[in-house]
C-alpha positions in Angstrom: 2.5 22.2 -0.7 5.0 24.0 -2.7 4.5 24.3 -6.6 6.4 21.6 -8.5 8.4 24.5 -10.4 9.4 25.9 -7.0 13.4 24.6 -6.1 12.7 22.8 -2.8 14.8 23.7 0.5 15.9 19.9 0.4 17.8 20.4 -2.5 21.8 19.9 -1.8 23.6 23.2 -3.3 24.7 23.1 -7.1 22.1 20.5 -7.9 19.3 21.9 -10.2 16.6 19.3 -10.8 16.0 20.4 -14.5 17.6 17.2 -15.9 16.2 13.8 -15.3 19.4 13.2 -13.8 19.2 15.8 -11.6 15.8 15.4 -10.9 16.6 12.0 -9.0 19.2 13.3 -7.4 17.0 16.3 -5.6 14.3 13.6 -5.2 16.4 11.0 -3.0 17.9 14.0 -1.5 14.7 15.3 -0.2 13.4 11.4 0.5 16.5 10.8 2.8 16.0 14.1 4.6 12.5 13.7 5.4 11.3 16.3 3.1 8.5 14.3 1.3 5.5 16.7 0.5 8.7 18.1 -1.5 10.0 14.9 -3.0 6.0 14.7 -4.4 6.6 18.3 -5.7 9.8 17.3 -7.6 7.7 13.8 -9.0 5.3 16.1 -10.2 6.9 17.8 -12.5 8.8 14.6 -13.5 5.1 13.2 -14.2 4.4 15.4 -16.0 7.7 15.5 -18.6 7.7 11.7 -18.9 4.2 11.7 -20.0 4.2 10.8 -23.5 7.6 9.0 -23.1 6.4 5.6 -21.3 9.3 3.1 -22.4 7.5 -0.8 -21.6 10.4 -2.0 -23.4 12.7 -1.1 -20.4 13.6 -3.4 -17.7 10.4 -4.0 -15.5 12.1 -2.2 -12.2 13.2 0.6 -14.6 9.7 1.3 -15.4 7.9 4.2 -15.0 4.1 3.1 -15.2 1.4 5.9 -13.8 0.7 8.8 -16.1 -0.8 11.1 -13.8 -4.5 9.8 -14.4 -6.5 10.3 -11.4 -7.7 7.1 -9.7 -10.5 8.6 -8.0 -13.5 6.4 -9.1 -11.8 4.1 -11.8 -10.5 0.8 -12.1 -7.0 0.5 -10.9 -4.5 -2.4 -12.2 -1.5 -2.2 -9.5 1.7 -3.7 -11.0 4.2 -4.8 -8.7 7.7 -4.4 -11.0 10.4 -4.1 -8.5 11.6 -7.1 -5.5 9.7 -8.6 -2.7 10.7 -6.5 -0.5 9.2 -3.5 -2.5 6.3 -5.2 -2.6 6.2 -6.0 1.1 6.7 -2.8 2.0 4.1 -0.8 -0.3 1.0 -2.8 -0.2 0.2 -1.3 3.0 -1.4 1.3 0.5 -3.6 -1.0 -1.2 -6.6 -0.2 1.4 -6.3 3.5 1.2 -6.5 3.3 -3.0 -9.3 1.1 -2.5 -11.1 3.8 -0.6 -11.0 6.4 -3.9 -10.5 4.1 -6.5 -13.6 1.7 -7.7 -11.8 -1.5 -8.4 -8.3 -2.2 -7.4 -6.1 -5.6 -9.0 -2.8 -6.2 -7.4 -0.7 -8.1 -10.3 2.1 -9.6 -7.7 4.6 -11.9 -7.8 3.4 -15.1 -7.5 5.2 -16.0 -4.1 3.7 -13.3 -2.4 0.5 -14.0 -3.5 -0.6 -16.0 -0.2 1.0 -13.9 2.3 -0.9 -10.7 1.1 -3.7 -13.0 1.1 -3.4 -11.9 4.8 -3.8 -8.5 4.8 -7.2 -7.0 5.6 -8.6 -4.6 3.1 -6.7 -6.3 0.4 -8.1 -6.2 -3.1 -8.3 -8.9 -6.2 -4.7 -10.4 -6.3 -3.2 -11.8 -9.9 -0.3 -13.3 -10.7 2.5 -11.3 -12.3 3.9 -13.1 -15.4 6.0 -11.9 -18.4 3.0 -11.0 -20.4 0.3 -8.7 -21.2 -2.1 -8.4 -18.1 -5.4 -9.7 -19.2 -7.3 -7.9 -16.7 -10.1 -5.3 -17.3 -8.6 -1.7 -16.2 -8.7 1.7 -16.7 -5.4 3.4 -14.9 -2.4 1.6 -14.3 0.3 1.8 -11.8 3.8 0.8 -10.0 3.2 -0.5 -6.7 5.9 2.0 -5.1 4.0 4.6 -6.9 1.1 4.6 -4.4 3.4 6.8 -2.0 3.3 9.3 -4.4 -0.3 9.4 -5.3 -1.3 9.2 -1.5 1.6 12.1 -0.6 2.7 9.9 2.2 5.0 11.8 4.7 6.4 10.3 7.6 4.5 11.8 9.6 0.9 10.5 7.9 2.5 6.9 7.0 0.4 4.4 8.6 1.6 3.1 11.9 -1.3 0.1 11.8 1.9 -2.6 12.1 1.5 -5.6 11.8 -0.8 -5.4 8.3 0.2 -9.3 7.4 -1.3 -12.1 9.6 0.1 -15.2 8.7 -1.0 -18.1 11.1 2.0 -19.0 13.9 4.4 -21.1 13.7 4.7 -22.8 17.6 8.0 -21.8 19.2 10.6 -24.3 18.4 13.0 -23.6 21.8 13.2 -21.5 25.2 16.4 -19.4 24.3 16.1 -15.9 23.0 15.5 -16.8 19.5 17.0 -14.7 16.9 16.5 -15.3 13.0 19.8 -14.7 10.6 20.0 -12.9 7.2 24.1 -11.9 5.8 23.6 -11.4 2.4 20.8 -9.6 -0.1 20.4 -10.3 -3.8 23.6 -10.5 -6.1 22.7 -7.3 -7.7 24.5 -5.3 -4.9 26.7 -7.2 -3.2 28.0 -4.0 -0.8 24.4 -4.8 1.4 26.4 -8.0 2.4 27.8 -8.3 5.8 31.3 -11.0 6.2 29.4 -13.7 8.1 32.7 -14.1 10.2 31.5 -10.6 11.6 28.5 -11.9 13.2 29.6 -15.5 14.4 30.0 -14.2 17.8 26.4 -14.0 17.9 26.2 -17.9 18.2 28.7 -17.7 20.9 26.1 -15.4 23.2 24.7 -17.6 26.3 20.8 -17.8 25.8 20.7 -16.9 22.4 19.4 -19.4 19.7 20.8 -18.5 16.8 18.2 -19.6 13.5 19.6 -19.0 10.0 16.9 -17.4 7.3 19.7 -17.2 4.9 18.3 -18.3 1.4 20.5 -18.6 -1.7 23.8 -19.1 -3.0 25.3 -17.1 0.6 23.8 -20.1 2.6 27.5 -22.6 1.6 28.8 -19.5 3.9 27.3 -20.7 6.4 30.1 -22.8 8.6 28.9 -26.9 10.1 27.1 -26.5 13.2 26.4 -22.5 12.9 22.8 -22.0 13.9 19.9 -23.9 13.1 18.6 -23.6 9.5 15.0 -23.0 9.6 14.5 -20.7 6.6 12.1 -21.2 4.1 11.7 -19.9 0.2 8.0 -20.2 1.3 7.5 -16.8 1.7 4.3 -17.5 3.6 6.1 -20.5 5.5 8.8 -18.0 6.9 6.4 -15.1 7.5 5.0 -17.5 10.1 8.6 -18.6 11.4 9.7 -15.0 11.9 6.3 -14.6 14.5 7.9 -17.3 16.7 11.6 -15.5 16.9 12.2 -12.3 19.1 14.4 -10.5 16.7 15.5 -10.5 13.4 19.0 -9.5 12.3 19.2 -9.0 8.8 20.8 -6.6 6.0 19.1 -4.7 3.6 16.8 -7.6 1.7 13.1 -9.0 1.4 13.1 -10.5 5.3 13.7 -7.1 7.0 10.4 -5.8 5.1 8.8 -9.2 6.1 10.1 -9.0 9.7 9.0 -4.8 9.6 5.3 -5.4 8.1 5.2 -8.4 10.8 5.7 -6.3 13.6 8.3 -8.4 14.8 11.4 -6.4 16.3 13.8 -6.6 13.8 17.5 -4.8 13.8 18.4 -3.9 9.9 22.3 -3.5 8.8 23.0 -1.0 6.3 26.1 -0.1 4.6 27.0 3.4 4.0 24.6 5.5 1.3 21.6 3.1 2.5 18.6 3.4 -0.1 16.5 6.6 0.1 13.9 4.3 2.1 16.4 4.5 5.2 16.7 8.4 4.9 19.7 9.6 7.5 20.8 10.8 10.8 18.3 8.4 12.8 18.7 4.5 14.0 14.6 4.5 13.3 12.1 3.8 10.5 9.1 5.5 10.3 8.3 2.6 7.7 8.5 -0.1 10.6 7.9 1.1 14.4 9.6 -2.3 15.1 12.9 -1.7 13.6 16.0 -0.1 14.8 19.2 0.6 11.7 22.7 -0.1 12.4 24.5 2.4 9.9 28.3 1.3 8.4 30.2 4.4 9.8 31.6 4.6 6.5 31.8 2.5 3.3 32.8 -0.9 3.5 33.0 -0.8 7.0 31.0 -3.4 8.9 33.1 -4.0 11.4 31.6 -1.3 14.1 28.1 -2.6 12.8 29.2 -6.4 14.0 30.3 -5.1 17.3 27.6 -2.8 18.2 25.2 -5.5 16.9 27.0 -8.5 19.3 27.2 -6.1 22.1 23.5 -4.7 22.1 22.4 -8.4 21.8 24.4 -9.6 25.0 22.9 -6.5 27.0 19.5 -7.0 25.6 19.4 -10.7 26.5 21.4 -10.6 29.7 18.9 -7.9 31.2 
């Protein structure tokens, strides 16, 4: 592994990562390329400068929480600061931590809190509320931290899908059933696809079309489109996506849930997708079961609707 004062090959010219600033710019660089065991160099040496300069005033997601205390052999509090989805997507790591660490507590969002229930390996589970944790610990940690501390690549991330088991929910029909998300969070509206872009999609013959759309986006949603089976049981629609046989969804908490699940899932991103996504490839090494459909360029959903529409009708009429 290169030193963390070495400049990594990942690094786009004119960017020096001797500002924080910088710094995160030659980290998602390196993220998106593939380059991880360099990414890890580059968090090294911002470990190291934010030391002494924890902020727990800052927004929760904004936090930096591990200091750089080895975990080997203590008692690990995990904190799980940023969305669902993060969460989802990370605790995968909780079983290798508990291997070198000697206690591990996962403070989660409450609403998760029975669905990681499911996962073997898992360790005590608390739930996450606005104050102090009063639980017994001697390091603490951000969830999406693990990654880090483990030096996960993508060629050593775990391929052990699913790692939830929820119990089934029994089929509900005999068309290809296909589960529905349009819209993410409000706090980036550009993940959002038009739904008029993918009404054709209840116009394909043998397709069931089951909306998981939860929030606000859901008055979208025109009389008679789909059948709304959602859920803001997380647990309750962990168990509904293991009936379906693909889940279309943009950038949110049910493509994670759908990815840790197993379940073959295809993921719509606009253009300058999170680092997670990394570039050039309509794969995840996050989620064997997932295939990306990219926005050519920003704004742009249009060729994702088609390609989406037309990939459906081949799949289901083969």
């Amino acid at each position: 592994m290169r030193s963390p004062r070495s400049r990594p090959r990942c690094v786009a010219d004119g960017v020096s990562p001797q500002t924080p600033q910088d710094a995160g710019a030659a980290w998602i660089n390196c993220m998106r390329r593939g380059a991880w065991a360099e990414a890890w160099a580059i968090s090294d040496a911002i470990l190291t400068a934010r030391a002494s300069a924890r902020d727990w005033h800052a927004p929760r997601h904004l936090q930096a929480i591990w200091d750089g205390t080895p975990l080997q052999g203590r008692s690990v509090l995990v904190r799980c600061y940023h969305g669902l989805g993060d969460t989802i997507q990370f605790i995968r790591f909780i079983p290798p931590l508990r291997e070198i660490a000697s206690e591990v507590t996962i403070w989660a969002q409450p609403e998760l809190i029975p669905l990681l229930r499911t996962m073997p390996g898992m360790g005590r589970l608390e739930p996450l509320h606005d104050g102090t944790p009063e639980i017994v610990h001697e390091v603490d940690i951000e969830i999406m931290e693990l990654a880090h501390v483990l030096r996960v690549t993508p060629e050593t991330l775990s391929a052990e899908i699913p790692y939830l088991h929820p119990p089934l929910t029994p089929s509900r029909d005999k068309g290809f059933a296909v589960g529905l998300v349009w819209a993410a969070g409000e706090f980036d509206p550009q993940r959002a696809i038009p739904l008029r872009l993918l009404e054709p999609l209840a116009e394909l013959p043998g397709v069931t079309l089951h909306i998981l759309q939860r929030g606000p986006a859901l008055d979208e949603r025109p009389q008679g489109f789909g059948i709304d089976l959602g859920s803001d049981d997380v647990l309750a629609l962990a168990s509904l996506m293991l009936s379906l046989d693909l889940v279309i969804t943009v950038d949110s908490m049910p493509a994670h849930l759908a990815g840790a699940l197993g379940v073959p899932v295809w993921l719509l991103l606009r253009h300058g997708a999170d680092w997670r996504w990394m570039e050039g490839s309509d794969t995840s090494p996050w989620y064997p079961s997932m295939r990306l459909f990219r926005q050519p360029s920003p704004g742009d959903w249009g060729p994702v609707a088609r390609e989406v529409v037309a990939r459906l009708r081949e799949h289901v009429v083969s």
